[in-house]
C-alpha positions in Angstrom: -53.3 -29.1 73.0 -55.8 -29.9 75.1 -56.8 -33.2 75.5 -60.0 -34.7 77.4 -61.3 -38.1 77.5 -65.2 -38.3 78.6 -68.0 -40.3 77.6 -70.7 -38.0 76.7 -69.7 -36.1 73.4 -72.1 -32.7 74.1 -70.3 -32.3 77.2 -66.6 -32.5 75.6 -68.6 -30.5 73.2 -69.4 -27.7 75.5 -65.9 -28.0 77.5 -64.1 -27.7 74.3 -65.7 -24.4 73.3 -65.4 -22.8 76.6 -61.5 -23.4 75.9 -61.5 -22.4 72.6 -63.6 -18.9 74.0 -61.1 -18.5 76.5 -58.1 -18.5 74.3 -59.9 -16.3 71.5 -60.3 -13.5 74.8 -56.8 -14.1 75.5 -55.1 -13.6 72.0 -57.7 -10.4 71.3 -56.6 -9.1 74.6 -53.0 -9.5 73.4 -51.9 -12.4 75.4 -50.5 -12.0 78.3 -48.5 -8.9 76.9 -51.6 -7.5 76.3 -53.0 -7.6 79.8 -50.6 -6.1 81.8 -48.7 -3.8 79.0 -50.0 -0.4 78.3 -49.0 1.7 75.1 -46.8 4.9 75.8 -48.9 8.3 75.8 -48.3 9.2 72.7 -45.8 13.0 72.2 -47.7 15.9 71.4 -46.3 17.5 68.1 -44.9 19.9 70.0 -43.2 18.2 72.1 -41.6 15.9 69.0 -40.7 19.4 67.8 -39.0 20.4 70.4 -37.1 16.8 71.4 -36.2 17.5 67.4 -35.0 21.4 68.2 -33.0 19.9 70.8 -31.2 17.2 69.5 -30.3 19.6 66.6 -28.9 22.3 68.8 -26.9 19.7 70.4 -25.2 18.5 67.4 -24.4 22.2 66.4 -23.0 22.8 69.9 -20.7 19.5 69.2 -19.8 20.7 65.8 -19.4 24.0 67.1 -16.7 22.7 70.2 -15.1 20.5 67.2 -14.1 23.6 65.0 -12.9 25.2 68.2 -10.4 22.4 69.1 -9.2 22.4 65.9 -8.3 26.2 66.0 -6.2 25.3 69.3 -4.6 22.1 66.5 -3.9 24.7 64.4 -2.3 27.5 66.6 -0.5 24.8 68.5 1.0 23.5 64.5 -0.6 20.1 65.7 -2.1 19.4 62.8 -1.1 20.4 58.6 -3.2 22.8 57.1 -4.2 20.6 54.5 -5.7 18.9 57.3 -7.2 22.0 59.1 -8.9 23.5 55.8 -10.1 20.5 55.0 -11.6 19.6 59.0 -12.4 23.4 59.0 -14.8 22.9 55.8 -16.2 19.9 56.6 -17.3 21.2 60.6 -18.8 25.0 59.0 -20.8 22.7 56.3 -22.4 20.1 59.1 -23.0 23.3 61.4 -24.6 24.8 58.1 -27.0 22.1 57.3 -28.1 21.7 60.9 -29.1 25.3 61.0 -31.0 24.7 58.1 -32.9 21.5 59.4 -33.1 23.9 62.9 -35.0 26.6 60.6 -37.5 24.1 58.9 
């Protein structure tokens, strides 16, 4: 809060508006954010589309190395084949479904 003590009212008048203009420009302009901050280019579809392509293939690569430690579990008898079918199902299904987001 501003506060100024001066006889003549017009000219606390006047002073008092050229604040009040000065922190309207300010808070349009974003503060002091606003000034120096610039917004990020924004992605080109494309480019979304293929950051999503990737981050897909990645996940199937994971899922992928997953079912292929498990086969090394299972020849090794390191894990039950309750366990193995039921690890095995779970791995093909995620691989499945991320093909299928992959494809859309």
């Amino acid at each position: 809060m501003v506060v100024i003590y001066m006889e003549d009212p017009l000219n606390q008048l006047s002073i008092l508006l050229k604040v009040f203009s000065i922190g309207i420009v300010f808070l349009l302009s974003g503060g002091i954010g606003g000034l120096i901050w610039k917004s990020p280019t924004p992605l080109s579809l494309s480019s979304l589309t293929s950051v999503r392509i990737k981050e897909i293939e990645a996940e199937i690569k994971k899922y992928e190395e997953y079912l292929e430690r498990l086969e090394q579990l299972k020849e090794r008898r390191e894990v039950s084949m309750e366990i193995y079918e039921k690890l095995k199902t779970e791995y093909e299904k995620k691989i499945e479904e991320l093909i299928n987001r992959w494809k859309k």
